[in-house]
C-alpha distance (Angstrom), angle and dihedral (degrees) to the residues before:
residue distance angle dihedral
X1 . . .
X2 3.89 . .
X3 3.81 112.2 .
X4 3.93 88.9 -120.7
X5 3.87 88.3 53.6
X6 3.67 90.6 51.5
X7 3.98 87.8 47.2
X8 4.01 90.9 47.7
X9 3.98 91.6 53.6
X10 3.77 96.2 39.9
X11 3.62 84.9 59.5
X12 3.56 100.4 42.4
X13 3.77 87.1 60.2
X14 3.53 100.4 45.7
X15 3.80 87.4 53.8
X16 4.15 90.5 49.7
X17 3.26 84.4 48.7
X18 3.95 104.8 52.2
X19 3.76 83.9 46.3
X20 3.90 98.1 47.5
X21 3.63 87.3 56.8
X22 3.49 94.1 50.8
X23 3.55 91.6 44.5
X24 4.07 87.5 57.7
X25 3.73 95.1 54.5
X26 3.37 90.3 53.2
X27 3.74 93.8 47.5
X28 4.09 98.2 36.2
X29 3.89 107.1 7.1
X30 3.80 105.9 -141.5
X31 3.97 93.9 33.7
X32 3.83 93.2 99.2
X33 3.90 99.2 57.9
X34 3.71 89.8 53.4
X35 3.60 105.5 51.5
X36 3.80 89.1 42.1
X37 3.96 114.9 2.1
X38 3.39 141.7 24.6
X39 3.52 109.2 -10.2
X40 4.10 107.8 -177.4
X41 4.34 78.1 64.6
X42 3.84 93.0 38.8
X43 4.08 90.5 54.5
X44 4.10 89.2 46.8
X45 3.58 90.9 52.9
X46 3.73 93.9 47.5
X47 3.28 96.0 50.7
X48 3.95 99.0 46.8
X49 3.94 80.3 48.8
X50 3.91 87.1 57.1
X51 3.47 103.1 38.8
X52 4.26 80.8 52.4
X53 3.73 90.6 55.7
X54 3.25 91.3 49.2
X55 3.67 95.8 55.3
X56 3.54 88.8 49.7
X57 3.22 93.7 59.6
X58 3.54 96.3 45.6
X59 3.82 89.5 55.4
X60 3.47 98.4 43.3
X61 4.29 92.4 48.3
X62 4.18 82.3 48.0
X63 4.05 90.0 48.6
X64 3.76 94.3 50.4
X65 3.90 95.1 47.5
X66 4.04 86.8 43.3
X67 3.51 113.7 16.2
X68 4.17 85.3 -175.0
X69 3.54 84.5 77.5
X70 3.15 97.9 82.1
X71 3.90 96.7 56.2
X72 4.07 82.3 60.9
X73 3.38 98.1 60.5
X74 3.90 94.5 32.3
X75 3.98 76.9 63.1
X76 3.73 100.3 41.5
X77 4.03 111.2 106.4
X78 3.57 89.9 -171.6
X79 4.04 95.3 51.9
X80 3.99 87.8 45.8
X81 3.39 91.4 52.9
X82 3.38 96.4 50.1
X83 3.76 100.9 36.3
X84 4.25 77.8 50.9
X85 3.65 92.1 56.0
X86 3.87 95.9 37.4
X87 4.10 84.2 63.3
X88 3.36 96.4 44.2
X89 3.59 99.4 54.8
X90 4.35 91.0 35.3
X91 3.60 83.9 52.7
X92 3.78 93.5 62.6
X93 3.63 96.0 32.1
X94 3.94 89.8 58.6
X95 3.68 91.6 45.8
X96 3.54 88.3 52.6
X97 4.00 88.3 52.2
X98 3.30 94.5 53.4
X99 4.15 97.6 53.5
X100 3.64 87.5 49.9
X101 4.40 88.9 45.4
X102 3.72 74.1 52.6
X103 3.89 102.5 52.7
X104 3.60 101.9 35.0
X105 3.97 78.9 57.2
X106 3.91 84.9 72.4
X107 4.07 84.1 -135.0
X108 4.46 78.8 -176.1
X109 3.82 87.1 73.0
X110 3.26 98.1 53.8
X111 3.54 129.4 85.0
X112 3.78 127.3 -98.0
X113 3.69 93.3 -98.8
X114 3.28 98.0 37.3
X115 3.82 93.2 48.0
X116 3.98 88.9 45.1
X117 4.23 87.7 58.6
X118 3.80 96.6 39.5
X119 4.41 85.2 52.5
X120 4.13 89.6 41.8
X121 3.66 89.8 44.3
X122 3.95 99.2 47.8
X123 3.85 88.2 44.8
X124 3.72 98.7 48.7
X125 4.47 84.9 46.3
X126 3.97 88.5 39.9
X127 3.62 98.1 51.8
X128 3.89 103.1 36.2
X129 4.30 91.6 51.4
X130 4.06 87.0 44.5
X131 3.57 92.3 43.4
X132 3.55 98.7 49.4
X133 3.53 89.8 41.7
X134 3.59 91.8 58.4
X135 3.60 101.4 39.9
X136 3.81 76.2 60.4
X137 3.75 94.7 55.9
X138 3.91 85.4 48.4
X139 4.04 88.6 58.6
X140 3.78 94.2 48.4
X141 3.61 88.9 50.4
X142 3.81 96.7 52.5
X143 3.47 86.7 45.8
X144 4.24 90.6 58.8
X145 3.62 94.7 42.1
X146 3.97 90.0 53.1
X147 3.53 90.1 47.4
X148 4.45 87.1 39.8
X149 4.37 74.8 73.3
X150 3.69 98.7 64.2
X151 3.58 114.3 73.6
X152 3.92 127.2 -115.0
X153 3.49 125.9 -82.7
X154 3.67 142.1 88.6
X155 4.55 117.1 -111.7
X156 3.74 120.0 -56.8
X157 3.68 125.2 -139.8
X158 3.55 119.7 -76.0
X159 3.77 120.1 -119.5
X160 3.93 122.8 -117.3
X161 3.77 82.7 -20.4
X162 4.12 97.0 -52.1
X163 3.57 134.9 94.1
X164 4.20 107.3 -121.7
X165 3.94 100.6 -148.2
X166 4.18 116.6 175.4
X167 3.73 122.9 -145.6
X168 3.50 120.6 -153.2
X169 3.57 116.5 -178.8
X170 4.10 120.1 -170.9
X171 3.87 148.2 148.5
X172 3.90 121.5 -95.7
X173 3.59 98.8 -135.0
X174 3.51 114.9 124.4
X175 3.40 99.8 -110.9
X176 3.95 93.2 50.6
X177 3.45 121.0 33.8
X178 3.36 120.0 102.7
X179 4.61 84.2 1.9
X180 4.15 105.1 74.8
X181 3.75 119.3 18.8
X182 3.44 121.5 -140.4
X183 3.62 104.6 -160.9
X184 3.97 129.6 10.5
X185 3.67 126.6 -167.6
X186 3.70 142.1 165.8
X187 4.17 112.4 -139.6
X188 4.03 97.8 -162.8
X189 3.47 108.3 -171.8
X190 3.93 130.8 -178.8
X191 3.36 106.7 -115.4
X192 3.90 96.1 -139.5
X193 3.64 102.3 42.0
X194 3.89 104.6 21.7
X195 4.27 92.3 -127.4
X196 3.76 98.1 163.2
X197 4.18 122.8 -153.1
X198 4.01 105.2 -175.0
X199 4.36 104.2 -150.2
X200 3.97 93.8 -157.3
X201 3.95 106.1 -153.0
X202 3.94 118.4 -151.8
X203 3.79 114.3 -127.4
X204 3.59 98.4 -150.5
X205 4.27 87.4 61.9
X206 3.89 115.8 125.0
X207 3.41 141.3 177.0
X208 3.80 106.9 44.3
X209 3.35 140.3 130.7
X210 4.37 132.2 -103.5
X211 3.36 133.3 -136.0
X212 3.76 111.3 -64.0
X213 3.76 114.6 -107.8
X214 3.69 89.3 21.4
X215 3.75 139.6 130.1
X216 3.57 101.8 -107.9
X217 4.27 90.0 34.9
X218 4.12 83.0 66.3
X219 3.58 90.4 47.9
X220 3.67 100.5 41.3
X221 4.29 100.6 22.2
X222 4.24 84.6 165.7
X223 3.62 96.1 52.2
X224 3.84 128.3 -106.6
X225 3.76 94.7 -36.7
X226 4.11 100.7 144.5
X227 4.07 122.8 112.9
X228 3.32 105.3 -80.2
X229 3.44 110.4 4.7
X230 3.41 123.8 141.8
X231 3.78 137.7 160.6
X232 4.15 97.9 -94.1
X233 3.78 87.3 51.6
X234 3.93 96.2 56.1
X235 3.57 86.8 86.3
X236 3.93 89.3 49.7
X237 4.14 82.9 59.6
X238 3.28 95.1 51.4
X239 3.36 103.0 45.0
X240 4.35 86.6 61.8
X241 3.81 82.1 42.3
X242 3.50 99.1 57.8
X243 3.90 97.9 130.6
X244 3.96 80.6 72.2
X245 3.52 88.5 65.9
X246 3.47 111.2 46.0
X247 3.67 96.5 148.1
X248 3.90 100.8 48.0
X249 3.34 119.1 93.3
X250 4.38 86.7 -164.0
X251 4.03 101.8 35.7
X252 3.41 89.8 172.5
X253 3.88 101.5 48.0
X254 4.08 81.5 45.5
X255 3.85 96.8 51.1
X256 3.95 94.0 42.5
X257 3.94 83.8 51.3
X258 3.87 89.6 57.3
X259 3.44 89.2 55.1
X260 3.53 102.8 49.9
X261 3.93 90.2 52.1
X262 3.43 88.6 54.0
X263 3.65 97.6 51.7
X264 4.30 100.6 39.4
X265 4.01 95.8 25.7
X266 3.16 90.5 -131.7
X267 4.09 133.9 135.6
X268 4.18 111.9 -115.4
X269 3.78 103.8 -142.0
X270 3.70 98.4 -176.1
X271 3.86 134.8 -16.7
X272 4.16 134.7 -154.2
X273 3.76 126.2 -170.3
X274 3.88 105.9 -140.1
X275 3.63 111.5 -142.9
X276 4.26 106.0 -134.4
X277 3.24 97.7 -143.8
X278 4.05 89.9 38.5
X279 3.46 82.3 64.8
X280 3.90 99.3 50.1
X281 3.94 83.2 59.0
X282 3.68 88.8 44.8
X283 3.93 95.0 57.9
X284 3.46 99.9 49.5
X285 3.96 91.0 52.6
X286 3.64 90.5 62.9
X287 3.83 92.1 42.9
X288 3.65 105.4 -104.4
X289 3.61 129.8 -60.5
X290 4.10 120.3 -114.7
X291 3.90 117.0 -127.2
X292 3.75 128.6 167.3
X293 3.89 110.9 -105.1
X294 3.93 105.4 -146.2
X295 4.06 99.6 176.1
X296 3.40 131.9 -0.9
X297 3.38 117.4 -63.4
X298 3.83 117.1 -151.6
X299 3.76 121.7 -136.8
X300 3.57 109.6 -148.5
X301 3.82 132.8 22.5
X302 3.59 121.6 101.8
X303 3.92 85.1 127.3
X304 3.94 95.7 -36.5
X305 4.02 126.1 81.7
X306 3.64 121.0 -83.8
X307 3.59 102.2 -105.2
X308 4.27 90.4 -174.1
X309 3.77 159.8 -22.3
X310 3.74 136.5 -95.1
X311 3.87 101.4 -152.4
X312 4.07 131.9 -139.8
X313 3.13 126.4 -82.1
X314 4.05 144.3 57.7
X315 3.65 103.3 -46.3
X316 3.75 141.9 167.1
X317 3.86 108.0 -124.0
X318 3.43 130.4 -154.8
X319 3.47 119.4 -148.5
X320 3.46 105.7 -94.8
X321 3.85 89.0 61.5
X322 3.52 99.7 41.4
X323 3.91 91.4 54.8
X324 3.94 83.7 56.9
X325 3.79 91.1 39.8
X326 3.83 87.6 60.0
X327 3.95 101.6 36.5
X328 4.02 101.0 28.5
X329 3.69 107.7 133.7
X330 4.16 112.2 174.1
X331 3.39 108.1 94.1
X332 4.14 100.8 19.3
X333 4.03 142.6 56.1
X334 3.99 122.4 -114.3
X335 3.27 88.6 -99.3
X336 3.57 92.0 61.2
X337 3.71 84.3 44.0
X338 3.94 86.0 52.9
X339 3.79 97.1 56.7
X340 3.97 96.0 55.6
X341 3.76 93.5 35.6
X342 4.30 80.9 62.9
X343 4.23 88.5 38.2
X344 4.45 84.9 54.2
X345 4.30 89.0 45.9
X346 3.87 93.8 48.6
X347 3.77 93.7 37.7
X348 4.26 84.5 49.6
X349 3.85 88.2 54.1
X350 3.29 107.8 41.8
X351 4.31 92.0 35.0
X352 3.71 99.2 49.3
X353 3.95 105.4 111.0
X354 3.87 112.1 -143.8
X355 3.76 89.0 -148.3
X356 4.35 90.9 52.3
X357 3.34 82.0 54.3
X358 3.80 95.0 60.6
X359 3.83 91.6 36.9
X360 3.44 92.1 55.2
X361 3.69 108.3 32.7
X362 3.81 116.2 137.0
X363 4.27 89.1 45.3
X364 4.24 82.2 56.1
X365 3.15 88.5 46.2
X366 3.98 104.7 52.0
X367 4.13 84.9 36.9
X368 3.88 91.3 56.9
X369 3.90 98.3 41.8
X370 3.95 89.7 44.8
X371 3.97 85.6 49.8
X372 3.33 115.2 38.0
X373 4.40 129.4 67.4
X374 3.71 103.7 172.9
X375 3.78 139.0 154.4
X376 4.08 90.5 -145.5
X377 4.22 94.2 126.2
X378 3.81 113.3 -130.5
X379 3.48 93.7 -115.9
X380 3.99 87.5 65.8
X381 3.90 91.8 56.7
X382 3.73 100.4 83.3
X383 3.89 88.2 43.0
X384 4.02 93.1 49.9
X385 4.35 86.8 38.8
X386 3.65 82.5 56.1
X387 3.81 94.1 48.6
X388 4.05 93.9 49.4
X389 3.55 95.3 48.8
X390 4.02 83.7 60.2
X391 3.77 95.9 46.0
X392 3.29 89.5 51.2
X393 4.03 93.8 76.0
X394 4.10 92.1 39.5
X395 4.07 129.9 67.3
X396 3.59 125.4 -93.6
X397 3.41 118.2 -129.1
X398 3.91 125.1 -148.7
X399 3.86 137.9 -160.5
X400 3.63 119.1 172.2
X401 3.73 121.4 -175.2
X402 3.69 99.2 -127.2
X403 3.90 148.7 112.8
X404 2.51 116.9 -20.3
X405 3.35 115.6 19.0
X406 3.48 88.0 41.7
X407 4.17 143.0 38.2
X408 3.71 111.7 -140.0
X409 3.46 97.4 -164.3
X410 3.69 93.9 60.8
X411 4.06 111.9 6.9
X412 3.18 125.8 -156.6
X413 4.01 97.0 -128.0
X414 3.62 98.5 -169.1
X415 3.96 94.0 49.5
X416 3.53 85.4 48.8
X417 3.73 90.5 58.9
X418 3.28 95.4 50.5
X419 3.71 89.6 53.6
X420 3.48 93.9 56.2
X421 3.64 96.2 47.7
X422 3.46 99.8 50.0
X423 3.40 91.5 57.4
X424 3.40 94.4 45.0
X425 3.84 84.7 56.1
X426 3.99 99.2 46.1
X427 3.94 86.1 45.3
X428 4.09 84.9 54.5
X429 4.38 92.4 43.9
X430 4.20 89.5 -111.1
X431 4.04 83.0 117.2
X432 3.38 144.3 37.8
X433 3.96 113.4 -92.3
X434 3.94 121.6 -99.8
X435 3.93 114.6 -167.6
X436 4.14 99.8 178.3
X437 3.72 123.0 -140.4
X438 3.72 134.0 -150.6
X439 3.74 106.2 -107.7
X440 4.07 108.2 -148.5
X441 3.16 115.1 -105.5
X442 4.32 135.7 -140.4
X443 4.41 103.3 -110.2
X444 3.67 93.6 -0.2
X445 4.15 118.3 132.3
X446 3.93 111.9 -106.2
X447 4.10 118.7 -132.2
X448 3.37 138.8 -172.4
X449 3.51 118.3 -58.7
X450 3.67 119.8 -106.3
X451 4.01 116.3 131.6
X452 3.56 135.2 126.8
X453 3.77 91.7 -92.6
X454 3.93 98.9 51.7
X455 3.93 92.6 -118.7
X456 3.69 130.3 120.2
X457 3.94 112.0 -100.3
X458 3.89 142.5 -176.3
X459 3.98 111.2 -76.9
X460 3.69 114.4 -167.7
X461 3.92 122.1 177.1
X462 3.64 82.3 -7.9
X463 3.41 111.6 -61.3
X464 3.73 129.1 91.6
X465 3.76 113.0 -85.4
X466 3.30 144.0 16.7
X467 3.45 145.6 -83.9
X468 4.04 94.6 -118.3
X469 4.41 87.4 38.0
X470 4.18 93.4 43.7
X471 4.08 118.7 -105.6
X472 3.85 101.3 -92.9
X473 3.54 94.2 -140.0
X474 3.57 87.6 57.0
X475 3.75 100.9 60.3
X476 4.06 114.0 23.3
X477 4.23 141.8 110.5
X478 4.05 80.6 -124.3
X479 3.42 122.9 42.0
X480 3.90 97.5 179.4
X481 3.69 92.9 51.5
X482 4.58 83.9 64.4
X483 3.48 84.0 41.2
């Protein structure tokens, strides 16, 4: 054979070779240094790489037998710290793997071209493993510092059986948030098979009582009887009141719970304040969530001009528009405004996509830790994860202490307690199911059709109903059927 032939096949194999060895730490980190380099650090490597497999395997056996698994360690900050650190550090250690796949390649006795390949090569393998490893680590650690926001803690017990979880909903303007609520709401869950009835409490209620034995029941033994007050300004009064509640770090969010025990007699497990415009962010990470539009629903007001419409008909909203579907005022009452706030929760639970989630992480993630200021500890999330992935195959239920089943000038508390505990019970099978209908009402405008019964009903500030009839959405055993 001709010298130059010999040469031309010597360097062919060198070059196969540089690149098989490359090719094995990308396939088997470690692998590399033992069949050519340094093999106490190629057998380390191989077995961290194993012991990793294995691992996965474990976790992805343990996910398909229980799938709710996942939510656990999704809401572990111990496991994302450690799976954060574990990519940090195997992001490095593979890089380093790779230079060395690269030097015991001997890349200075190969020719130019050949050397110019092996280096593009490496770097394109080096930098896409690190970088996804990384990017990784990044994930984890957005993941720890949403769950950093929730206090410390593992689950509570439930209460009669159900978990007693206040929503507060309000803008984060400086001269709101955290002052006047725009939206309050009690998500009572069972705590074995996640059935959900939403009580929807009207802010412009007065004259009821608080919790007996309570702060604001000393200050206030009649019930909230003074000009003016109504149940989104308790936190107002507490707020100037603060020397009242020296050991709460959220007076207001404290008081306002006092009140709503006194007026539903029931137990508040937990509460979170949902940021509005949080939420906006929130929406458009998971895509949008689809709603039927039954008038138009003005976007604007609320003391500025309406700048637009959000038209009939089934659409997918962004979040922009479904913040003004839920809080759109012109044109409606807040009990209107009720009824399609609970339509935008139920279509949020039973709408969110598992696999968006994953898609989109890190945007969830900075929407929920710029929306959400809750005293839910982290070592409830799992449990409560668990819970909405349940509810999300059952009805909700909804009773909302309005017109006109109820006066909010001067409730009648123990009718509203029955009200919420017959619901409670229908939602739990101990009575007979009641799914409310709009009744048609005499100079009222006519919608589209879209109740339980197939017929065509009264829609007033969008939602079905009226405010003489009762908003559907507002008082039912299945919210997205009025929706």
């Amino acid at each position: 054979m001709p010298p130059t032939a010999v040469s031309e096949r010597a360097a062919r194999i060198r070059f196969r070779r540089a690149l098989t060895l490359m090719g094995f730490t990308l396939v088997v980190p470690g692998s590399a240094q033992l069949l050519a380099g340094n093999r106490r650090v190629g057998r380390i490597a191989v077995r961290i790489w194993l012991v990793t497999l294995l691992v996965a395997l474990y976790l992805g056996v343990r996910l398909l037998v229980a799938p709710s698994y996942a939510l656990q360690l999704a809401t572990s900050p111990t496991f994302m710290l450690a799976l954060r650190l574990y990519l940090l550090l195997g992001a490095i250690a593979w890089a380093g793997l790779f230079i060395d796949a690269w030097r015991i390649g001997q890349p200075l006795s190969l020719r130019l071209q050949h050397r110019r390949a092996v280096v593009g090569i490496n770097g394109v393998l080096c930098f896409s493993v690190v970088g996804t490893m990384l990017f990784g680590a990044h994930l984890a650690g957005a993941q720890r510092d949403l769950l950093s926001t929730f206090a410390s803690g593992d689950l509570g017990g439930a209460h009669a059986g159900r978990y007693n979880i206040l929503l507060l909903g309000g803008d984060s303007g400086s001269d709101r948030w955290g002052l006047r609520t725009d939206s309050m709401t009690i998500a009572s869950v069972d705590a074995r098979t996640g059935r959900t009835v939403m009580i929807g409490l009207p802010r412009n209620m007065s004259n009821f009582p608080f919790r007996k034995g309570s702060v604001m029941a000393k200050q206030f033994p009649k019930g909230f009887d003074c000009d003016g007050c109504y149940l989104n300004g308790i936190s107002t009064w507490a707020g100037d009141h603060r020397d009242l509640f020296a050991d709460s770090e959220h007076p207001g969010v404290d008081a306002t719970i006092m009140g709503i025990e006194g007026i539903t007699g029931l137990d508040i497990n937990y509460w979170a304040m949902v940021n509005m415009k949080g939420f906006r962010r929130l929406v458009d990470a998971f895509g949008g969530v689809e709603l039927t539009v039954r008038q138009r629903i003005p976007v604007g007001g609320l003391g500025k001009d309406v700048t637009g419409y959000i038209e009939p008909g089934r659409r997918k909203l962004d979040g922009h528009d479904a913040l003004w579907f839920a809080r759109a005022r012109e044109g409606s009452d807040d009990y209107s405004r009720m009824a399609r706030q609970k339509c935008v929760m139920t279509a949020m639970l039973t709408q969110i996509s598992p696999s968006r989630a994953l898609t989109n992480f890190q945007e969830i993630a900075k929407a929920s830790t710029a929306m959400i200021t809750t005293d839910i500890p982290s070592g409830a999330l799992g449990d409560f994860a668990d819970l909405a992935l349940k509810a999300r195959s059952q009805k909700v239920s909804t009773v909302s202490l309005v017109p006109p089943q109820i006066d909010t000038a001067r409730p009648d508390i123990d009718k509203v307690q029955r009200m919420i505990a017959n619901a409670i019970a229908r939602a739990e099978g101990h009575a007979p199911k009641k799914v409310v209908t709009a009744k048609p009402a005499a100079g009222a405008s006519a919608g589209t059709s879209g109740a339980a019964d197939g017929g065509r009903d009264v829609v007033t500030g969008g939602s079905l109903g009226s405010r003489n009839d009762g908003y559907v959405a507002n008082e039912t055993d299945d919210v997205a059927a009025a929706c």
